[in-house]
MIROZA-677239 format. One record per residue: residue number from 0; residue in one letter; chain; x, y negated, z of N, C-alpha, C in turn. Coordinates in pm, 1 decimal. Atoms other than C-alpha are relative to their C-alpha. Example, Ala and Ser with C-alpha at 12.3 -4.5 7.8 and 13.67 -1.06 7.14 Angstrom:
2
<node><n>0</n><res>A</res><chain>A</chain><n_c1>89.0</n_c1><n_c2>119.0</n_c2><n_c3>0.0</n_c3><ca_c1>1230.0</ca_c1><ca_c2>450.0</ca_c2><ca_c3>780.0</ca_c3><c_c1>90.0</c_c1><c_c2>-120.0</c_c2><c_c3>0.0</c_c3></node>
<node><n>1</n><res>S</res><chain>A</chain><n_c1>-82.0</n_c1><n_c2>119.0</n_c2><n_c3>-6.0</n_c3><ca_c1>1367.0</ca_c1><ca_c2>106.0</ca_c2><ca_c3>714.0</ca_c3><c_c1>-77.0</c_c1><c_c2>-109.0</c_c2><c_c3>73.0</c_c3></node>
END
This chain:
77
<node><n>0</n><res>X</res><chain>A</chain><n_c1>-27.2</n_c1><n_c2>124.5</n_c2><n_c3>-69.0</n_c3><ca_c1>-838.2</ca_c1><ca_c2>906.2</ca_c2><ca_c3>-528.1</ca_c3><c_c1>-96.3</c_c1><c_c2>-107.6</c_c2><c_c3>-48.9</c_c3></node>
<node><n>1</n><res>X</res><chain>A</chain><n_c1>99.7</n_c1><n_c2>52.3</n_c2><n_c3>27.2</n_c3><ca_c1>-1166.2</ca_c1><ca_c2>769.0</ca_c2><ca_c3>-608.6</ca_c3><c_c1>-62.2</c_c1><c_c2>-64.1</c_c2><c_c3>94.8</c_c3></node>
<node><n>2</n><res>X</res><chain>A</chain><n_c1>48.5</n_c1><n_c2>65.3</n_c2><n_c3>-57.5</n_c3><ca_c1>-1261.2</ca_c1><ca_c2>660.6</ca_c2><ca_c3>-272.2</ca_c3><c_c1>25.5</c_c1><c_c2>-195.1</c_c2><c_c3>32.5</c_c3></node>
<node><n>3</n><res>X</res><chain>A</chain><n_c1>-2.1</n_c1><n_c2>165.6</n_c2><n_c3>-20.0</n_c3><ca_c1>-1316.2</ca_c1><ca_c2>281.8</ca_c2><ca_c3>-174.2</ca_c3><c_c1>142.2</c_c1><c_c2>-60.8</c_c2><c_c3>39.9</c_c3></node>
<node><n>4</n><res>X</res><chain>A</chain><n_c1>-141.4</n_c1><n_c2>25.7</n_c2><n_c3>-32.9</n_c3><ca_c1>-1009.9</ca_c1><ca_c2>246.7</ca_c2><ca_c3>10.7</ca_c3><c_c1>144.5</c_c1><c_c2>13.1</c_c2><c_c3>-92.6</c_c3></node>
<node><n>5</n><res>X</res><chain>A</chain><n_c1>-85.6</n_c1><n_c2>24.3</n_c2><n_c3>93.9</n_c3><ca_c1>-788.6</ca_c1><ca_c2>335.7</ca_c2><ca_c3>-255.4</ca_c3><c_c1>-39.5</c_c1><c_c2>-95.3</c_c2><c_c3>-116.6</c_c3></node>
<node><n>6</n><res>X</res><chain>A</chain><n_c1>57.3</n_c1><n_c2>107.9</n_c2><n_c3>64.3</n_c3><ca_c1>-980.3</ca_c1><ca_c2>101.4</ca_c2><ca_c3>-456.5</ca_c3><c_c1>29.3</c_c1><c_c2>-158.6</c_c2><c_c3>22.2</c_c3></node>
<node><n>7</n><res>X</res><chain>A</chain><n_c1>-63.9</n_c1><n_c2>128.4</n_c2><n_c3>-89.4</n_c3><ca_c1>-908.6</ca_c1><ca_c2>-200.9</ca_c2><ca_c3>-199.7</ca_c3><c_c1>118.3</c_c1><c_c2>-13.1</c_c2><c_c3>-14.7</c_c3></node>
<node><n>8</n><res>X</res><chain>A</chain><n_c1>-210.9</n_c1><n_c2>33.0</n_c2><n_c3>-13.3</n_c3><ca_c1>-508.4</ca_c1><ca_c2>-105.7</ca_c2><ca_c3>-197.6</ca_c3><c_c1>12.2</c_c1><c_c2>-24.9</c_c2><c_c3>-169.5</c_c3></node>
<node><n>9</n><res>X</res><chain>A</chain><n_c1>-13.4</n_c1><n_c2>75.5</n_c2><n_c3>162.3</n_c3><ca_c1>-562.9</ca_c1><ca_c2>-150.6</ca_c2><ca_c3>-619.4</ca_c3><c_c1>-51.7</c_c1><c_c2>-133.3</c_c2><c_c3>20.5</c_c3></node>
<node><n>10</n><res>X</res><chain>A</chain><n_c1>12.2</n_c1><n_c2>123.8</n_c2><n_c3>38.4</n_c3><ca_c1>-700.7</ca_c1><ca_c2>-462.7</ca_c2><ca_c3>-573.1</ca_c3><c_c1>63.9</c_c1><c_c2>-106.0</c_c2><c_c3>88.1</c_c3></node>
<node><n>11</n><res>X</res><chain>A</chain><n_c1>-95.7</n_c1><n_c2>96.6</n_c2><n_c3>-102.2</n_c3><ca_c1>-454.3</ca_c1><ca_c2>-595.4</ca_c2><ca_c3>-292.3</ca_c3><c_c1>130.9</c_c1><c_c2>-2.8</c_c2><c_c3>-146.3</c_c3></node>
<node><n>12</n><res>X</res><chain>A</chain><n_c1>-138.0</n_c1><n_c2>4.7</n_c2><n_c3>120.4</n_c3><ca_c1>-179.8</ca_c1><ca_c2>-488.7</ca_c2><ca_c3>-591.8</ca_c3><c_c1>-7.2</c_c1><c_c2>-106.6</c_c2><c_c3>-113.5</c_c3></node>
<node><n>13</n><res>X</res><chain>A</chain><n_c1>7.5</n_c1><n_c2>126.1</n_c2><n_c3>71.8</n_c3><ca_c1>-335.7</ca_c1><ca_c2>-715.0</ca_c2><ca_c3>-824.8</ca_c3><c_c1>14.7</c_c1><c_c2>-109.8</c_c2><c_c3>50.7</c_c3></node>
<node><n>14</n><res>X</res><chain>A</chain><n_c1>41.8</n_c1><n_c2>156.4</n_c2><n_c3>-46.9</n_c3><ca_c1>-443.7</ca_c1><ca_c2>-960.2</ca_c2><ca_c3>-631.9</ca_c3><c_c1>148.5</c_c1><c_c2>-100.1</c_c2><c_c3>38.2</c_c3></node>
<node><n>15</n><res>X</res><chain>A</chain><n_c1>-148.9</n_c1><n_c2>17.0</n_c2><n_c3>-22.7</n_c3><ca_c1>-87.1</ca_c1><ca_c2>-998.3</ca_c2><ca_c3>-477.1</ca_c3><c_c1>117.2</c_c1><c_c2>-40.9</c_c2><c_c3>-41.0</c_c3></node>
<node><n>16</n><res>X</res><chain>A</chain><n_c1>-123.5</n_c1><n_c2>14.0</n_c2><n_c3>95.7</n_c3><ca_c1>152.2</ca_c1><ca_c2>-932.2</ca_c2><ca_c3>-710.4</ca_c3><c_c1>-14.8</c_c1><c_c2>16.2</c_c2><c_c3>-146.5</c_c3></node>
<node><n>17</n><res>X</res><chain>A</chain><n_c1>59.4</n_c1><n_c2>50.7</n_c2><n_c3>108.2</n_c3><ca_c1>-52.1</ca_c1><ca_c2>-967.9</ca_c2><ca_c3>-1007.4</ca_c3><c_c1>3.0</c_c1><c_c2>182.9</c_c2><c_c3>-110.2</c_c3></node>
<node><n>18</n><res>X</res><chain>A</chain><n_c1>-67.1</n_c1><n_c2>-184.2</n_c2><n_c3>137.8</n_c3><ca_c1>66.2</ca_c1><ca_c2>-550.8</ca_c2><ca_c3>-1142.7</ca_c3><c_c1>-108.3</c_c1><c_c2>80.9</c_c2><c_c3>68.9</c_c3></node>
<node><n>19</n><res>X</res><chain>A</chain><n_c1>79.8</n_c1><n_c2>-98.1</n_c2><n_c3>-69.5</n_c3><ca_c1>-185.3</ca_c1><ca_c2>-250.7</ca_c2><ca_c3>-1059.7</ca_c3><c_c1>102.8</c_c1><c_c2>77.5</c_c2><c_c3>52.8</c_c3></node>
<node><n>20</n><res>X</res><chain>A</chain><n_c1>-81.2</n_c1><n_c2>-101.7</n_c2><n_c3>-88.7</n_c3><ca_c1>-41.7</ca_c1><ca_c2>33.7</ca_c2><ca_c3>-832.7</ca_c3><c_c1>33.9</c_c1><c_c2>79.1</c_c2><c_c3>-86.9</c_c3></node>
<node><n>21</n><res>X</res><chain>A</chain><n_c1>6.6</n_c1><n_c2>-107.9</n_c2><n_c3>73.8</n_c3><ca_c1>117.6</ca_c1><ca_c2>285.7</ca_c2><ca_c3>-1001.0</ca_c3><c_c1>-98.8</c_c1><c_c2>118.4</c_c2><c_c3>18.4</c_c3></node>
<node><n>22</n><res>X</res><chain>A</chain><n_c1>128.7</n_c1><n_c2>-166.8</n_c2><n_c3>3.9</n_c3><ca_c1>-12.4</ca_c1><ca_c2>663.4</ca_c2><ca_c3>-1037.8</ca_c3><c_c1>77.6</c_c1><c_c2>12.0</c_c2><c_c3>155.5</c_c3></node>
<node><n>23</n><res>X</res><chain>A</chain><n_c1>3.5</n_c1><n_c2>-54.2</n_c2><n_c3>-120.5</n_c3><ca_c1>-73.0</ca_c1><ca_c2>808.0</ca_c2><ca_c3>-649.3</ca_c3><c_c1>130.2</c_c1><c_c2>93.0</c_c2><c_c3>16.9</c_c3></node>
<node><n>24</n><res>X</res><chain>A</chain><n_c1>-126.7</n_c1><n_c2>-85.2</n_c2><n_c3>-57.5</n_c3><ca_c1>235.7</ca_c1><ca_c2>1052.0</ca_c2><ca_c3>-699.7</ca_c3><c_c1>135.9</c_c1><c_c2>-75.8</c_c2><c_c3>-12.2</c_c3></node>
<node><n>25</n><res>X</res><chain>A</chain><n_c1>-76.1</n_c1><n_c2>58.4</n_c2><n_c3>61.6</n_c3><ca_c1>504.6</ca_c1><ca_c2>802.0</ca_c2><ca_c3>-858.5</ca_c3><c_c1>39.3</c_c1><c_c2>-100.1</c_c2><c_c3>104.6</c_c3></node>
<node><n>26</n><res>X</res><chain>A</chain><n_c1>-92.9</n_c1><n_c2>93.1</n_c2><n_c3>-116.2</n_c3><ca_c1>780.7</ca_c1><ca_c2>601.0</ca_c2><ca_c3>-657.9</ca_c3><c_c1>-27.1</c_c1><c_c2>-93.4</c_c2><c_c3>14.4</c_c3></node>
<node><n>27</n><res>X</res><chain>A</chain><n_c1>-4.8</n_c1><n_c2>137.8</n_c2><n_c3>-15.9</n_c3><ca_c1>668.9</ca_c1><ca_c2>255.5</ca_c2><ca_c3>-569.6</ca_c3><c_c1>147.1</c_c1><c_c2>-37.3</c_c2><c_c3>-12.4</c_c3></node>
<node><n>28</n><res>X</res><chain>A</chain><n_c1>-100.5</n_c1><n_c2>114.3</n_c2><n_c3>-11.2</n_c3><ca_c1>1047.1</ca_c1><ca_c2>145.5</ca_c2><ca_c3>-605.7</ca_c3><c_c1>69.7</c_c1><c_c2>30.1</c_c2><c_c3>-177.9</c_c3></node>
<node><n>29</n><res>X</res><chain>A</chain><n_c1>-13.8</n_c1><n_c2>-26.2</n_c2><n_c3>107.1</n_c3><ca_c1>1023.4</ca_c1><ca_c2>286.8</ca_c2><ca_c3>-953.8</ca_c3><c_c1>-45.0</c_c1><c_c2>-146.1</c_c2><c_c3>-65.4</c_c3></node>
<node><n>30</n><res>X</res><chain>A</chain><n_c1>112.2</n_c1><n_c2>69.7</n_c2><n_c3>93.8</n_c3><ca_c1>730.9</ca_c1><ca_c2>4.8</ca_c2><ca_c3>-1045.5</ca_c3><c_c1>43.0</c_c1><c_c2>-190.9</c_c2><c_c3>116.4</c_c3></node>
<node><n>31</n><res>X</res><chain>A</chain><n_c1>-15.9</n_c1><n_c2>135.9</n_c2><n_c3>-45.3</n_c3><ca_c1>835.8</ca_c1><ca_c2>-289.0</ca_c2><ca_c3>-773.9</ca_c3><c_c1>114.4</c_c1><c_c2>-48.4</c_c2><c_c3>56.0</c_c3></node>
<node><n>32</n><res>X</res><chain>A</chain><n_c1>-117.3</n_c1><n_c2>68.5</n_c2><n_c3>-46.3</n_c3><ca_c1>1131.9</ca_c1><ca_c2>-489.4</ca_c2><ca_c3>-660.6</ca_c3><c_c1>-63.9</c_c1><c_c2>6.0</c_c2><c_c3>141.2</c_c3></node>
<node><n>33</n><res>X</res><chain>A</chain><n_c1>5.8</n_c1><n_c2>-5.9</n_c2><n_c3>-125.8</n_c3><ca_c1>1189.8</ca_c1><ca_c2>-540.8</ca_c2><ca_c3>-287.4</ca_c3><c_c1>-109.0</c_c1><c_c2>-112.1</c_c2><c_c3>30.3</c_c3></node>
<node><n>34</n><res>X</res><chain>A</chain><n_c1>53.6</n_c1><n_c2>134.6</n_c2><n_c3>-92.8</n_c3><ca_c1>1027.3</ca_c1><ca_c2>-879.0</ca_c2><ca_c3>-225.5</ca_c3><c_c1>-151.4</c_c1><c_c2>54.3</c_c2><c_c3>-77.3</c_c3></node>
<node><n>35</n><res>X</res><chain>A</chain><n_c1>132.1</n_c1><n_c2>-85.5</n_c2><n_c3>27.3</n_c3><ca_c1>669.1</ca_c1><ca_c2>-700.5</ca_c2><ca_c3>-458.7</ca_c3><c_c1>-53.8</c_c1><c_c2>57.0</c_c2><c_c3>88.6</c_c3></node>
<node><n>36</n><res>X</res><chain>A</chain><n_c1>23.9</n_c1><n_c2>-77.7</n_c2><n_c3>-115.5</n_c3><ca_c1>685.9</ca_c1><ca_c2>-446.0</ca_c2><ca_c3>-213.5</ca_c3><c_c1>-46.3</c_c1><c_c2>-91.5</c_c2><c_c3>129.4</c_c3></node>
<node><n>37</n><res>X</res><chain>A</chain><n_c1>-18.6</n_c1><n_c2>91.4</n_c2><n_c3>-105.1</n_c3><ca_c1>713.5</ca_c1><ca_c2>-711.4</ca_c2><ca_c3>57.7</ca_c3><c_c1>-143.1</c_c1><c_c2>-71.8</c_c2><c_c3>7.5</c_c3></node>
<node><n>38</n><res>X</res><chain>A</chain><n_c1>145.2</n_c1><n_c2>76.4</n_c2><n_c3>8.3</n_c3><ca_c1>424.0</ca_c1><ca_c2>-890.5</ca_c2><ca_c3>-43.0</ca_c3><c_c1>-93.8</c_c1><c_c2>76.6</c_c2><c_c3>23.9</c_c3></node>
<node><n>39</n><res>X</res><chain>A</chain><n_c1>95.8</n_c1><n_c2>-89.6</n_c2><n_c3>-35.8</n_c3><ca_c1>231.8</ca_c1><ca_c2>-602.0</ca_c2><ca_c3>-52.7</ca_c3><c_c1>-51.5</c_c1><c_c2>31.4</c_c2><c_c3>132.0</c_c3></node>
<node><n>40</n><res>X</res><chain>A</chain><n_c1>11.9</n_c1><n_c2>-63.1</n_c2><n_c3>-159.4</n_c3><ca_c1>266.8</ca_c1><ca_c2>-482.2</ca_c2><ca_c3>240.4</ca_c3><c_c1>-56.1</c_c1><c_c2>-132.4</c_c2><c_c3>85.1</c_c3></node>
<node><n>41</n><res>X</res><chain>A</chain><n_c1>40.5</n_c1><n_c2>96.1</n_c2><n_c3>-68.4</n_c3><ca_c1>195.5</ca_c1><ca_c2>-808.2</ca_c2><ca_c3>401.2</ca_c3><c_c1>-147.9</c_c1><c_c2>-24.2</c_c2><c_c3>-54.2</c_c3></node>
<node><n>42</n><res>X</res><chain>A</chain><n_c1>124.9</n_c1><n_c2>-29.0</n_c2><n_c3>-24.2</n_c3><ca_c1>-125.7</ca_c1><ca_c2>-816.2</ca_c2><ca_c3>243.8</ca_c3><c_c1>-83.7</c_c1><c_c2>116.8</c_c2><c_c3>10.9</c_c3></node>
<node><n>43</n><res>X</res><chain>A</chain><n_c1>41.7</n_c1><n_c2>-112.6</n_c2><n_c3>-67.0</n_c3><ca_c1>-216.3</ca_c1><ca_c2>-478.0</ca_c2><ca_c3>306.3</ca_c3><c_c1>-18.8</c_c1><c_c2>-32.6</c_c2><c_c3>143.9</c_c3></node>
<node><n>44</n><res>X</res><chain>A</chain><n_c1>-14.3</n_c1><n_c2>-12.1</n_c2><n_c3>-194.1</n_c3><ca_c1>-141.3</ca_c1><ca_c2>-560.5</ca_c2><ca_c3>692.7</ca_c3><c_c1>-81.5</c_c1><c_c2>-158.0</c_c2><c_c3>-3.7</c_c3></node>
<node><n>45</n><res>X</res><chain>A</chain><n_c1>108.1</n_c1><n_c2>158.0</n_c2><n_c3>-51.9</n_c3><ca_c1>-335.8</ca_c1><ca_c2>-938.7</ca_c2><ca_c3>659.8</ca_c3><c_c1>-169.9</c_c1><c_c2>-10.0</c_c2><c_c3>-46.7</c_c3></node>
<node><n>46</n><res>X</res><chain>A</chain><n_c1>138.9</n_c1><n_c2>59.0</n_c2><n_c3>78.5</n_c3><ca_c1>-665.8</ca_c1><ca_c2>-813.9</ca_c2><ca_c3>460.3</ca_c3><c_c1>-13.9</c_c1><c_c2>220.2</c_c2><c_c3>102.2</c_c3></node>
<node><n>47</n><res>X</res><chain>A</chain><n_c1>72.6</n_c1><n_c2>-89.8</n_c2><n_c3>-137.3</n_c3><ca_c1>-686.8</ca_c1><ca_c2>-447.8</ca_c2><ca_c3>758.6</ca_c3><c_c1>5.3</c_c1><c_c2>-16.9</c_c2><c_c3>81.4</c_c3></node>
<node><n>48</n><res>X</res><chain>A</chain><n_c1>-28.6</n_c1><n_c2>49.5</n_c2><n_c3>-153.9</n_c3><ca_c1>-569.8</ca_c1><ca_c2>-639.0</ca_c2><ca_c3>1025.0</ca_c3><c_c1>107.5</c_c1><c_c2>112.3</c_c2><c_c3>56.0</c_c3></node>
<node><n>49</n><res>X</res><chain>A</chain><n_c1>-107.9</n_c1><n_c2>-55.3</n_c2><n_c3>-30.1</n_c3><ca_c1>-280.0</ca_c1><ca_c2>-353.7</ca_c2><ca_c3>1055.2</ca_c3><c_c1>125.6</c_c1><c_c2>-48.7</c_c2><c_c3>22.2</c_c3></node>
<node><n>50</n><res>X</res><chain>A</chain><n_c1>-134.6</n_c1><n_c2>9.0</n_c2><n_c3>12.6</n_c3><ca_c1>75.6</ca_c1><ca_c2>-320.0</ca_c2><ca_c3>1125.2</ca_c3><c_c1>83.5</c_c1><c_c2>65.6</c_c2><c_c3>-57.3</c_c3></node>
<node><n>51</n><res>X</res><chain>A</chain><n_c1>-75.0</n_c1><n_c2>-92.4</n_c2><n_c3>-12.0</n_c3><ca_c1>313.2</ca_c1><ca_c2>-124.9</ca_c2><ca_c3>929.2</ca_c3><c_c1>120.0</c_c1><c_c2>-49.0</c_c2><c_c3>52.1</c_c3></node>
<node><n>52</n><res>X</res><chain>A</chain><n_c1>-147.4</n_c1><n_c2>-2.9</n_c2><n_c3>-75.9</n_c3><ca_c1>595.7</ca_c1><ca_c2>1.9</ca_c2><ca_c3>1174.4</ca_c3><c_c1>109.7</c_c1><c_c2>42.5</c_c2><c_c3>-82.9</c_c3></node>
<node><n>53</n><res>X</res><chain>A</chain><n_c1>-147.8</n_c1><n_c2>-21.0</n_c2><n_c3>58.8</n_c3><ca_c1>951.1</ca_c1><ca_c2>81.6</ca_c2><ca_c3>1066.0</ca_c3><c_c1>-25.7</c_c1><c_c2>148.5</c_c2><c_c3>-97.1</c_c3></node>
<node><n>54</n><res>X</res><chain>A</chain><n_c1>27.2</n_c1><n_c2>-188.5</n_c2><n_c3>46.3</n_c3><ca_c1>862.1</ca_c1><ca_c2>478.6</ca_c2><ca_c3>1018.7</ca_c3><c_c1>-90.2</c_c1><c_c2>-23.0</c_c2><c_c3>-79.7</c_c3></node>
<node><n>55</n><res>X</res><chain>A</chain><n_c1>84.1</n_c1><n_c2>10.3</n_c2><n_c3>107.6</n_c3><ca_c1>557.9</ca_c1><ca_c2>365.4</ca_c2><ca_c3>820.5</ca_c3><c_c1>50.8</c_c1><c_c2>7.9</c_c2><c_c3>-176.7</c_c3></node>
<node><n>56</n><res>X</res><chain>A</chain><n_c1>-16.6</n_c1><n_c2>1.0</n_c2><n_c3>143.5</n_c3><ca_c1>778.8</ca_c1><ca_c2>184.6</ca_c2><ca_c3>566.5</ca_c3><c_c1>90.4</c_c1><c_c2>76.8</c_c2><c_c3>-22.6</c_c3></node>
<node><n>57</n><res>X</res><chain>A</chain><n_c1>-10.9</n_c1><n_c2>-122.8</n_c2><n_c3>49.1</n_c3><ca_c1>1004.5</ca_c1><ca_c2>479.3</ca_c2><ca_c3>563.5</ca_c3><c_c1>-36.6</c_c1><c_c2>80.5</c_c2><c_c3>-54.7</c_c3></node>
<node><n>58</n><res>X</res><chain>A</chain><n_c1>61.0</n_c1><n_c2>-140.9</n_c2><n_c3>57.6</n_c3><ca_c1>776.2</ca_c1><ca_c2>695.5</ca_c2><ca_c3>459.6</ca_c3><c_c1>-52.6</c_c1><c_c2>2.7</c_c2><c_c3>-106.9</c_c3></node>
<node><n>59</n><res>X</res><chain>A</chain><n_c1>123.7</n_c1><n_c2>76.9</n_c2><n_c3>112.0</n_c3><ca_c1>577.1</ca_c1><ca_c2>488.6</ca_c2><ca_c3>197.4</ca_c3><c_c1>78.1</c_c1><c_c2>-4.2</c_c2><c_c3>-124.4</c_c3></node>
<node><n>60</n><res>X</res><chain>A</chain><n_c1>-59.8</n_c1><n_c2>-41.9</n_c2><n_c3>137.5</n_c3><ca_c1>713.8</ca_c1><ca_c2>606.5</ca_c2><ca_c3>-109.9</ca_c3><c_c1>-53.9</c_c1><c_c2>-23.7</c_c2><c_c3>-88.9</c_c3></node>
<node><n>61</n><res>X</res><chain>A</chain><n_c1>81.0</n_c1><n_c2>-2.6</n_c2><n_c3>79.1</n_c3><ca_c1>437.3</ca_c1><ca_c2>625.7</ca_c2><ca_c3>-322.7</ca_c3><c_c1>-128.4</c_c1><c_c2>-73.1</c_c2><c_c3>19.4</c_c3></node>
<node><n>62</n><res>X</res><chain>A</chain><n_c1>122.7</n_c1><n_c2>72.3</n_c2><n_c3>-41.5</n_c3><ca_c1>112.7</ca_c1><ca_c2>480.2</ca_c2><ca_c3>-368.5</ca_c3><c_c1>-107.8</c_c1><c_c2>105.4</c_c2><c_c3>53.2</c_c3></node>
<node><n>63</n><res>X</res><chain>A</chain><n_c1>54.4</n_c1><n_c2>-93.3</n_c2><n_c3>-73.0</n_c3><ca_c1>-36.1</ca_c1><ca_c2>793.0</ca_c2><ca_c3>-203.1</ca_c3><c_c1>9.6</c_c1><c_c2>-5.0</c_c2><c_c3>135.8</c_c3></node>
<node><n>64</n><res>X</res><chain>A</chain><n_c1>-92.3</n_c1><n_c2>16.6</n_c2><n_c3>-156.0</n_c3><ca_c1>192.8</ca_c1><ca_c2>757.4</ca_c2><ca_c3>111.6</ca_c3><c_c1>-95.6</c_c1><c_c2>-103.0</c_c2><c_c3>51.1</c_c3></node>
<node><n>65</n><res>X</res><chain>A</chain><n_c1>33.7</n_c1><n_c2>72.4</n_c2><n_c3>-29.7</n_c3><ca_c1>81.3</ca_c1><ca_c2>422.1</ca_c2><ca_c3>121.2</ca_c3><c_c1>-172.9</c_c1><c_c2>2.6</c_c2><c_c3>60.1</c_c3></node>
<node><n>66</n><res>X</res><chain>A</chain><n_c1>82.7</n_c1><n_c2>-38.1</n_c2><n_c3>19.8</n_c3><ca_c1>-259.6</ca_c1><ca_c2>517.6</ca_c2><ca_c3>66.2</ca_c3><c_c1>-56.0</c_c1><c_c2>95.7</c_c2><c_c3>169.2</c_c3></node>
<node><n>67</n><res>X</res><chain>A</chain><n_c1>-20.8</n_c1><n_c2>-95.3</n_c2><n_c3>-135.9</n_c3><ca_c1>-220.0</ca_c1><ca_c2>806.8</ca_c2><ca_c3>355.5</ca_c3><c_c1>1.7</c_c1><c_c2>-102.4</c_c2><c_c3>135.1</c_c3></node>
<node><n>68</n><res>X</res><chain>A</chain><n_c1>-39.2</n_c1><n_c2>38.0</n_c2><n_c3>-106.5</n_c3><ca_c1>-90.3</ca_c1><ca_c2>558.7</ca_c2><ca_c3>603.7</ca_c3><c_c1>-110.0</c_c1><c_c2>-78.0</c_c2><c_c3>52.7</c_c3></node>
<node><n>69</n><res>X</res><chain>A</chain><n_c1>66.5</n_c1><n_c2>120.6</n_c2><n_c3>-15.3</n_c3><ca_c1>-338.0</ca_c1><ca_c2>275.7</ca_c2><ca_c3>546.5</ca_c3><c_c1>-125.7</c_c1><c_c2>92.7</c_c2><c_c3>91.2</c_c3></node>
<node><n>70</n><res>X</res><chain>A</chain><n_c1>102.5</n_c1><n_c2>-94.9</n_c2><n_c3>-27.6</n_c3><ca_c1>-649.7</ca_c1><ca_c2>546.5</ca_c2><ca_c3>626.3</ca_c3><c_c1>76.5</c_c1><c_c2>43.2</c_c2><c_c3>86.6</c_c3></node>
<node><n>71</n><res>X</res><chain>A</chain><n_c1>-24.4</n_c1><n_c2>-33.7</n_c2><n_c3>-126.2</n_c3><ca_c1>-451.5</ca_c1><ca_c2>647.0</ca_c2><ca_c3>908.3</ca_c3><c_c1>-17.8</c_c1><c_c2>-80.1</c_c2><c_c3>116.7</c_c3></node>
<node><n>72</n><res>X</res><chain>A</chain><n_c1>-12.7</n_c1><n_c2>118.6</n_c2><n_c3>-57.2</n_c3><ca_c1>-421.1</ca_c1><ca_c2>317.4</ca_c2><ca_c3>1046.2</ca_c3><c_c1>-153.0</c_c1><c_c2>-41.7</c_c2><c_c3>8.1</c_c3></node>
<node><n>73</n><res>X</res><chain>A</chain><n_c1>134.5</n_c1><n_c2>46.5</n_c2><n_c3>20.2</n_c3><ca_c1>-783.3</ca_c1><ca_c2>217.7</ca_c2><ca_c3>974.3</ca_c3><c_c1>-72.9</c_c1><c_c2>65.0</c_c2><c_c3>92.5</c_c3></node>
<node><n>74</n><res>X</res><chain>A</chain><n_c1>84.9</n_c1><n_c2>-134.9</n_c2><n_c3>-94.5</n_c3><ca_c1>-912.2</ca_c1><ca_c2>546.0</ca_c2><ca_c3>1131.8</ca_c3><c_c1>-4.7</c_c1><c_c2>-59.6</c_c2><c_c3>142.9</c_c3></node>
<node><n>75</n><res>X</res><chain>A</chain><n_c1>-33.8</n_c1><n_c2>-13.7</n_c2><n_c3>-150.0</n_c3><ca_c1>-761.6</ca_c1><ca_c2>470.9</ca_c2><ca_c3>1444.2</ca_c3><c_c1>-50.3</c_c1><c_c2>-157.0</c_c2><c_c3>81.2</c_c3></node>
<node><n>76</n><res>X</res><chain>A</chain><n_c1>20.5</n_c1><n_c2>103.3</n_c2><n_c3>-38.6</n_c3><ca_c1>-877.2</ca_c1><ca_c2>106.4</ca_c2><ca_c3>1485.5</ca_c3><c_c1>-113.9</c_c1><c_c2>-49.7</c_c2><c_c3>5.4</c_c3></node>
END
């Protein structure tokens, strides 16, 4: 998980909410409270110009998931 893009979602985590991402396999609700998360995600979706939908944040468990979705989302736009 060396590419750029996972590089960008570490520096939205700092930048954000001031904590790095955890490790790629490990629970985001292990390492952030709801409103962390919240922030995140909002700048994730204000610095790709994305949206995550409902099923997105279902799925976004980890900082891999997250990771997965964002590069899905990117791809397609």
């Amino acid at each position: 998980m060396t590419d750029s893009l996972a590089a960008e979602l570490s520096d939205l985590f700092q930048t954000s909410i001031r904590k790095p991402p955890p490790a790629p396999e490990e629970a985001l609700s292990d390492h952030l409270d709801s409103m962390e998360l919240m922030t995140v995600v909002v700048a994730i979706e204000d610095h790709f110009h994305i949206i995550f939908e409902p099923e997105d944040e279902e799925r976004a468990h980890t900082f891999g998931d997250v990771l997965d979705i964002v590069r899905a989302k990117v791809e397609t736009t």
